[in-house]
MDTraj code that builds the backbone (N, CA, C; nanometers):
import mdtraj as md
import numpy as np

residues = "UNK UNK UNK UNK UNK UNK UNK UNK UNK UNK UNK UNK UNK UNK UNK UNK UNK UNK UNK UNK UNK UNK UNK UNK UNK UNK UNK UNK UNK UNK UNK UNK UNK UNK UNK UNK UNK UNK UNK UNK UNK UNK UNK UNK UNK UNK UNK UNK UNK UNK UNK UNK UNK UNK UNK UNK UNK UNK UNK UNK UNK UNK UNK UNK UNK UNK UNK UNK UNK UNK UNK UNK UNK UNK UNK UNK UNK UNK UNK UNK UNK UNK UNK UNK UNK UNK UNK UNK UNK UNK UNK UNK UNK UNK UNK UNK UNK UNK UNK UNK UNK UNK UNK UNK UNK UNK UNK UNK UNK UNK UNK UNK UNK UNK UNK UNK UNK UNK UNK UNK UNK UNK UNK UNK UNK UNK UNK UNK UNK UNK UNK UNK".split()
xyz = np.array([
    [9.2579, 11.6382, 9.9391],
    [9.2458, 11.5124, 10.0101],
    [9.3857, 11.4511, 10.0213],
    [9.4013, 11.3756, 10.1734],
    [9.5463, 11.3424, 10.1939],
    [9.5229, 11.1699, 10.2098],
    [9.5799, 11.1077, 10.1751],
    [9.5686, 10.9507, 10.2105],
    [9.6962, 10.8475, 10.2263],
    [9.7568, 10.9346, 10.3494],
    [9.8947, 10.8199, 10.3887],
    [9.8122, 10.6877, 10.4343],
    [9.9170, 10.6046, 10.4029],
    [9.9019, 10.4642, 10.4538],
    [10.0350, 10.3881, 10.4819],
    [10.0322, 10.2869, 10.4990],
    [10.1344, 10.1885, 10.4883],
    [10.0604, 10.0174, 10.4257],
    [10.1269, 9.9567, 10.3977],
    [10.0732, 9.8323, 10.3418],
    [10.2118, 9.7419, 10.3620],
    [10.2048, 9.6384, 10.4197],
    [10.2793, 9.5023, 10.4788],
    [10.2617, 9.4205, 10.3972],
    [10.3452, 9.3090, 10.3376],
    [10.3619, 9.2096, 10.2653],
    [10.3918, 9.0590, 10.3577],
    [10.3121, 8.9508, 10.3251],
    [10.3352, 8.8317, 10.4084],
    [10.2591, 8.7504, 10.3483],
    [10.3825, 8.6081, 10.2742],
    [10.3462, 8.5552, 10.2209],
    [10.3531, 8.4086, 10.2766],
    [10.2636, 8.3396, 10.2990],
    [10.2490, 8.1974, 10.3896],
    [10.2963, 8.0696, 10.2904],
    [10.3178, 8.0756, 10.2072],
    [10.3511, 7.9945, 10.0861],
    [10.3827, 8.0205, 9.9466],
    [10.4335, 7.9442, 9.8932],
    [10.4420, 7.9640, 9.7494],
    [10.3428, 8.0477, 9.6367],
    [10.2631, 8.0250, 9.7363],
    [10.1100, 8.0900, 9.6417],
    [9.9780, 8.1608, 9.7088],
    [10.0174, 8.1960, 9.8312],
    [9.9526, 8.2520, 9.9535],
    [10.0025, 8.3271, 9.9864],
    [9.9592, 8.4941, 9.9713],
    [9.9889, 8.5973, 10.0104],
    [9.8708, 8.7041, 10.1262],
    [9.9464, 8.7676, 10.1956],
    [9.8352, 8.8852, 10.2495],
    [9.8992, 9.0174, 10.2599],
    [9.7942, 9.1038, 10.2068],
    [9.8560, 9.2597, 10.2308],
    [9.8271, 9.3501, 10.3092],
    [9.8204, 9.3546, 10.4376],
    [9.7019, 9.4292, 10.4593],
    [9.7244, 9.6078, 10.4976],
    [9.6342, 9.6328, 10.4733],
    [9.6981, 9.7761, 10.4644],
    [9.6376, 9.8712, 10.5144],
    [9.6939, 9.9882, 10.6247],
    [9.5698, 10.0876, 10.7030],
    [9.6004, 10.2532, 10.6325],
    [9.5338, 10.2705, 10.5979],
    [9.5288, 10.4501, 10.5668],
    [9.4339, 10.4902, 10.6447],
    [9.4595, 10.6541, 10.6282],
    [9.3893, 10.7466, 10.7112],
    [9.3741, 10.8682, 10.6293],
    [9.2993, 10.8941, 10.5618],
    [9.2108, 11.0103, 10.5054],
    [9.1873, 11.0767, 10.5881],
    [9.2408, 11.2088, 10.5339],
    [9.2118, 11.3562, 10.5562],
    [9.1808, 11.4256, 10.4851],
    [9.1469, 11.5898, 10.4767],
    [9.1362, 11.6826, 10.4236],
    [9.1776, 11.8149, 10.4032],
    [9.2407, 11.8878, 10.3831],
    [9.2799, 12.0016, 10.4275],
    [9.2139, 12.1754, 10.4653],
    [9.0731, 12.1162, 10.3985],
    [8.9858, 12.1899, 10.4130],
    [8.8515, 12.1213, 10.4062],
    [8.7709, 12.2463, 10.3705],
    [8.5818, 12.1707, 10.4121],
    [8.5701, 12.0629, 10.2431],
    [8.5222, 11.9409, 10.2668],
    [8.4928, 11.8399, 10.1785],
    [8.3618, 11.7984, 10.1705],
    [8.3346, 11.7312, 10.0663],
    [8.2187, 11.6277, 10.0903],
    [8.2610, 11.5153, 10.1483],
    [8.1973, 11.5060, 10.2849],
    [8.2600, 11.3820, 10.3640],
    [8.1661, 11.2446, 10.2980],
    [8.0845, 11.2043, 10.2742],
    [8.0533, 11.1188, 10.2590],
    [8.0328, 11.0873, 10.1004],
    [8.1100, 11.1445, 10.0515],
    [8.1739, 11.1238, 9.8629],
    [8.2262, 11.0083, 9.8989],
    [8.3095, 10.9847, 9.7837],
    [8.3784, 10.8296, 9.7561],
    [8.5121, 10.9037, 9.8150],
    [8.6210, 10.7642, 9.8390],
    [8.7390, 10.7509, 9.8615],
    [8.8593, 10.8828, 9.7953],
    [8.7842, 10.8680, 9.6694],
    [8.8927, 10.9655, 9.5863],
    [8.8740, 11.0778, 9.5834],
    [8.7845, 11.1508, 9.6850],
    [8.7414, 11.2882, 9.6871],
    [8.6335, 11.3459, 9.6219],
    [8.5912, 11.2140, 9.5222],
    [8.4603, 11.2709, 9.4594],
    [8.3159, 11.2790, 9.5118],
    [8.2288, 11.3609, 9.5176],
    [8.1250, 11.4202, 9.6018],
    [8.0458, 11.2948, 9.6109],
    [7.9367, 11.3503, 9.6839],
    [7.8462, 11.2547, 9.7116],
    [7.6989, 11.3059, 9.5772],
    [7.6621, 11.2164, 9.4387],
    [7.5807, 11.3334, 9.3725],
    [7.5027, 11.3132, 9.4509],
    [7.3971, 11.2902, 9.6018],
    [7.3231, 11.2758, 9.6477],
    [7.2901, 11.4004, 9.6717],
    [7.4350, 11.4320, 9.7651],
    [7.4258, 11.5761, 9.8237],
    [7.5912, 11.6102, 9.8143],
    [7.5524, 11.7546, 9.7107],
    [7.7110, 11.7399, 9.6717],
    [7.7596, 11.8923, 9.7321],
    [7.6698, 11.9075, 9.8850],
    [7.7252, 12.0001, 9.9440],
    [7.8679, 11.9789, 10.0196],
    [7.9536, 12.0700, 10.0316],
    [8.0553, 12.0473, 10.1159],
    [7.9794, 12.0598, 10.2619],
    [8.0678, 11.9368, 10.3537],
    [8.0033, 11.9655, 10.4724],
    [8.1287, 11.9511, 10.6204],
    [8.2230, 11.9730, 10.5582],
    [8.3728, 12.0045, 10.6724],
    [8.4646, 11.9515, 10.6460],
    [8.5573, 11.9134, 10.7331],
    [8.6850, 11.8298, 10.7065],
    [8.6405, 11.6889, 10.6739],
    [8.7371, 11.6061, 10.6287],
    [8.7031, 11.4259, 10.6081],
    [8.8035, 11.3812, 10.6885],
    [8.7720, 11.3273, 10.7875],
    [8.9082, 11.2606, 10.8600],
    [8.8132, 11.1178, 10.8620],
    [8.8756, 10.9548, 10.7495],
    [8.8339, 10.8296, 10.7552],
    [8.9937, 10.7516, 10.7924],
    [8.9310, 10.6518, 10.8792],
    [9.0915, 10.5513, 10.8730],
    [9.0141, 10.4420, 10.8072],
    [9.0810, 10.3688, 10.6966],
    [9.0592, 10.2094, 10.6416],
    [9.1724, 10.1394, 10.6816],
    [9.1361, 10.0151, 10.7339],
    [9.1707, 9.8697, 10.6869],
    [9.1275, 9.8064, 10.6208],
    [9.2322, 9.7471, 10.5542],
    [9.1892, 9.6444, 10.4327],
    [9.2982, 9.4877, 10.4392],
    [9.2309, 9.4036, 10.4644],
    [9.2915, 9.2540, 10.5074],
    [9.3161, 9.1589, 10.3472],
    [9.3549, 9.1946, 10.2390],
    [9.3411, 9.0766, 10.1594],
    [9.4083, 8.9721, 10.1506],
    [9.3564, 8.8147, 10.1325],
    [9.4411, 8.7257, 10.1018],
    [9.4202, 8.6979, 9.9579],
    [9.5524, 8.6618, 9.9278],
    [9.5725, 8.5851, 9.7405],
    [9.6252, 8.4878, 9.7274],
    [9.5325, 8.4427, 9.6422],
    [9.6022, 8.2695, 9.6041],
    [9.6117, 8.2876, 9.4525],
    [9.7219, 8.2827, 9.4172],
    [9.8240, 8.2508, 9.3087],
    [9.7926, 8.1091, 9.2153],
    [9.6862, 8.1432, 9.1104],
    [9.7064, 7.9744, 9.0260],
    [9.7659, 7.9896, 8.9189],
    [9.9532, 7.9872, 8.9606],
    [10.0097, 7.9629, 8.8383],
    [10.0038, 7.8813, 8.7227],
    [9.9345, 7.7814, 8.6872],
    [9.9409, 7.6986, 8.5712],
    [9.8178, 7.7688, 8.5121],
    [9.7182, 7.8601, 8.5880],
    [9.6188, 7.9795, 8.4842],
    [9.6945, 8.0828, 8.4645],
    [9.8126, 8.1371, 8.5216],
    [9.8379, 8.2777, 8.5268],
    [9.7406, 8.3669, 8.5493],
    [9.6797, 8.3126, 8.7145],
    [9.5890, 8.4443, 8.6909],
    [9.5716, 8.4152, 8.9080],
    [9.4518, 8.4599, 8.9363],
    [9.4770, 8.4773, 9.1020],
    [9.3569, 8.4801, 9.1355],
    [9.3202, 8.4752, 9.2957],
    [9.1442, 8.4639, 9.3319],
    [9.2220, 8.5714, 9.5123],
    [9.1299, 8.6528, 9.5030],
    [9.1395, 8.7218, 9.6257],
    [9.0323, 8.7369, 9.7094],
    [9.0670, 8.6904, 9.8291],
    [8.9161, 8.7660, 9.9482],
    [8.9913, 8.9029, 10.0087],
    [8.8910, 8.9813, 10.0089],
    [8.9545, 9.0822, 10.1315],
    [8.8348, 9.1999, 10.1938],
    [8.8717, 9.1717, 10.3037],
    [8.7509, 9.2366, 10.3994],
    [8.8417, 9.4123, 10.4072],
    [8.7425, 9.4580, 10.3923],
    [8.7395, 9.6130, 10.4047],
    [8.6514, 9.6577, 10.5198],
    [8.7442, 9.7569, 10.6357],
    [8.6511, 9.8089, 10.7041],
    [8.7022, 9.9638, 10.6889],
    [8.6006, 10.0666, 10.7434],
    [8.6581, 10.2288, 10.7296],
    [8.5126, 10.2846, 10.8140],
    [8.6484, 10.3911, 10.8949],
    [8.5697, 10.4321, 10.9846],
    [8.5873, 10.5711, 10.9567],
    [8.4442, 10.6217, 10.9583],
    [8.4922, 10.7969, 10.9301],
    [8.3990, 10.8944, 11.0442],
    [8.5143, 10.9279, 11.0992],
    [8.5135, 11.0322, 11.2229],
    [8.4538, 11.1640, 11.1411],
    [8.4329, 11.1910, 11.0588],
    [8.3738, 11.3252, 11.0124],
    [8.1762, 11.2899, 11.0020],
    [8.1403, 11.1781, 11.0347],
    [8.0121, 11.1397, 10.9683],
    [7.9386, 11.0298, 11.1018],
    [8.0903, 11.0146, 11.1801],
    [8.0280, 10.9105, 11.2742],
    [7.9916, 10.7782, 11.2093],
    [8.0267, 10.7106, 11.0895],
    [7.9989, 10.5883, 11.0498],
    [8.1046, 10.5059, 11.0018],
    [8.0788, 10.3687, 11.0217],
    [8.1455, 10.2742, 10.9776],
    [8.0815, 10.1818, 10.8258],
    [8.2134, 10.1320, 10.7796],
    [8.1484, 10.0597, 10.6829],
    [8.2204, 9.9066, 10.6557],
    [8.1778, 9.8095, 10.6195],
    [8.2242, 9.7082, 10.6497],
    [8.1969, 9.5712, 10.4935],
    [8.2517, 9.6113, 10.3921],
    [8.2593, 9.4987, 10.3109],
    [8.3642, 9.3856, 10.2815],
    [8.2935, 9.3136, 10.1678],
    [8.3722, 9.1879, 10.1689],
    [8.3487, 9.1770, 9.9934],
    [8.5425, 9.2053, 9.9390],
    [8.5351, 9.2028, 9.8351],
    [8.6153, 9.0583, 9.7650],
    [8.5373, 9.0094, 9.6704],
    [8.6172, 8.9270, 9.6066],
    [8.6662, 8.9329, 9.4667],
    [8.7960, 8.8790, 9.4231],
    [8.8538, 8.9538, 9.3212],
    [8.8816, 8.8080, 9.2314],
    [8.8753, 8.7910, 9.0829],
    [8.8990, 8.6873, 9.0090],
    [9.0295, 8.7451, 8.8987],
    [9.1192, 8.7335, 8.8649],
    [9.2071, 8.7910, 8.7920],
    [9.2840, 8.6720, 8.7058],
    [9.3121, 8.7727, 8.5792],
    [9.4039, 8.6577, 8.5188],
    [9.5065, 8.7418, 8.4624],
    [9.6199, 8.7131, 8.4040],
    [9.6919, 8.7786, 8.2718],
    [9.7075, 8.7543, 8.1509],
    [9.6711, 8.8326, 8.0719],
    [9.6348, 8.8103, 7.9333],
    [9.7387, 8.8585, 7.8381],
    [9.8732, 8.8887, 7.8845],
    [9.9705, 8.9281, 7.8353],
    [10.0499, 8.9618, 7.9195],
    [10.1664, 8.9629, 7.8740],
    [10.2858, 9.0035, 7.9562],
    [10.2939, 9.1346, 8.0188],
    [10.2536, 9.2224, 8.0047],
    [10.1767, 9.3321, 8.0529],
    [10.0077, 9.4143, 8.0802],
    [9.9428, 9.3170, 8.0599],
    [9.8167, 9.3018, 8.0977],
    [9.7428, 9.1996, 8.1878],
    [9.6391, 9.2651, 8.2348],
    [9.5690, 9.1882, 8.2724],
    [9.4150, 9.1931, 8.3131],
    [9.3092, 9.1856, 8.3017],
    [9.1786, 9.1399, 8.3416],
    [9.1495, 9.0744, 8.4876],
    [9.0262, 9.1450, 8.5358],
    [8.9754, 9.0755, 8.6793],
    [8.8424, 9.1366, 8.6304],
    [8.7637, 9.0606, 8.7857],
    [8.6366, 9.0614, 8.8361],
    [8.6554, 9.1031, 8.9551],
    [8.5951, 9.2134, 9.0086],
    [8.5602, 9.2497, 9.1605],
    [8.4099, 9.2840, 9.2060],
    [8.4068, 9.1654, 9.2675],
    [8.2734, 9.1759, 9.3672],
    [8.2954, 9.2289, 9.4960],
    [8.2219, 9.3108, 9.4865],
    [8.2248, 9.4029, 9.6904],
    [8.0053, 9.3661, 9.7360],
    [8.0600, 9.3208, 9.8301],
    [7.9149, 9.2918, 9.9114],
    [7.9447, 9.3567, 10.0570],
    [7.8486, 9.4366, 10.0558],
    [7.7962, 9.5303, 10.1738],
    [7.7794, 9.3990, 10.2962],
    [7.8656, 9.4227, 10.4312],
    [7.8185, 9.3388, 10.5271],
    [7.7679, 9.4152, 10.6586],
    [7.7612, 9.4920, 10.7001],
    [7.7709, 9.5877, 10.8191],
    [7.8073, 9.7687, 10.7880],
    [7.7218, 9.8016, 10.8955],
    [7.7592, 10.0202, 10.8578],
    [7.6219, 10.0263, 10.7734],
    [7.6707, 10.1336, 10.7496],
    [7.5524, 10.1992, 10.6662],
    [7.5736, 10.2092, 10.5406],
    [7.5314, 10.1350, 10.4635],
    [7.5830, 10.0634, 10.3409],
    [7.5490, 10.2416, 10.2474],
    [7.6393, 10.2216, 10.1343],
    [7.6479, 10.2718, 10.0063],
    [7.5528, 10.2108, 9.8790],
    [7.6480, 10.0926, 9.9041],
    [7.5826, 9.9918, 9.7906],
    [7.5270, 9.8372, 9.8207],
    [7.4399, 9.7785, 9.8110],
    [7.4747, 9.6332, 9.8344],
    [7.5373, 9.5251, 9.7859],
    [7.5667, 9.5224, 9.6458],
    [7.6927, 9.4874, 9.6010],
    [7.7453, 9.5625, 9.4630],
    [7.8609, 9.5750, 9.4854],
    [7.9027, 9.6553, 9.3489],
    [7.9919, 9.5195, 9.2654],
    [7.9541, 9.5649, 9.1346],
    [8.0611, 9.4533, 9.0582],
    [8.1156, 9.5549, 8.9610],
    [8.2432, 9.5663, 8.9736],
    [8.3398, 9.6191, 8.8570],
    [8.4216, 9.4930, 8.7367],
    [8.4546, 9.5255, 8.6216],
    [8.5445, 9.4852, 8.5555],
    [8.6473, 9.5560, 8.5485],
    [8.7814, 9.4916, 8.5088],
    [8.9106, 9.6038, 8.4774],
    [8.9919, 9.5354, 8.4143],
    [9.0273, 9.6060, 8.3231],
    [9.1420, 9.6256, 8.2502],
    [9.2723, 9.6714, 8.3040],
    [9.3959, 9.6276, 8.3084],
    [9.5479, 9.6716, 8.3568],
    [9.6517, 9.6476, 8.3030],
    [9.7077, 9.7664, 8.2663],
    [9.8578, 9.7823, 8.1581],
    [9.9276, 9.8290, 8.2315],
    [10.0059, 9.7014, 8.2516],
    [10.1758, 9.7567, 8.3580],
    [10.2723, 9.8269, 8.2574],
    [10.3795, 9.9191, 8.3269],
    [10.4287, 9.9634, 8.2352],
    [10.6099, 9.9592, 8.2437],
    [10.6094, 9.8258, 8.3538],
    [10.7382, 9.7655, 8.3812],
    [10.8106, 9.7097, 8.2606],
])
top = md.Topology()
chain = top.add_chain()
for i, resn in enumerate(residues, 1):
    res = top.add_residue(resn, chain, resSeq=i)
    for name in ("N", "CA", "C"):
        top.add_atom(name, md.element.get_by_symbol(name[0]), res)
traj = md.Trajectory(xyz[None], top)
């Protein structure tokens, strides 16, 4: 699995940022096209079924609350995959803080809005150790 992209930086204020960023997934051979992002199958049906050619956009904005050290993000996700003929269209929101000078904690909510949904909403936690 191949996944160039590019991602743009633009920040409207002191504490208002957006990134938004387009990749285009490929494959170099036959895949499970309708697996996850990272190449992992679909366990539904974890036949290979050809190449994966998907393009994503992803729009997020961040607002920065420095006196929490921590951040609140919206960002709409869309991805279109030419190997399956479908689109998918969520809206994730992200709660984050830092809990150390090299850590940090969030919340990500993704809600299914449009396409042929996967999930209807997924909620992850995470853990993150920079290693700057």
């Amino acid at each position: 699995m191949y996944k160039p992209g590019i991602i743009l930086t633009y920040q409207s204020g002191p504490s208002v940022s957006f990134y938004p960023e387009l990749k285009f997934q490929f494959s170099g051979g036959d895949a499970n096209s309708v697996g996850g992002g990272d190449g992992a199958p679909d366990q539904g049906d974890p036949e290979k079924d050809g190449p994966t050619q998907n393009l994503s956009l992803s729009i997020p904005a961040v607002v920065t609350v420095r006196n929490w050290d921590g951040w609140f993000s919206l960002n709409a996700q869309y991805t279109q995959s030419f190997s399956e003929n479908t689109y998918y269209l969520f809206l994730r929101t992200d709660f984050g803080k830092m809990i150390g000078n090299k850590t940090a904690a969030s919340l990500n909510i993704s809600k299914f809005i449009a396409g042929q949904p996967l999930l209807n909403v997924l909620v992850q936690a995470r853990f993150q150790f920079f290693m700057r």
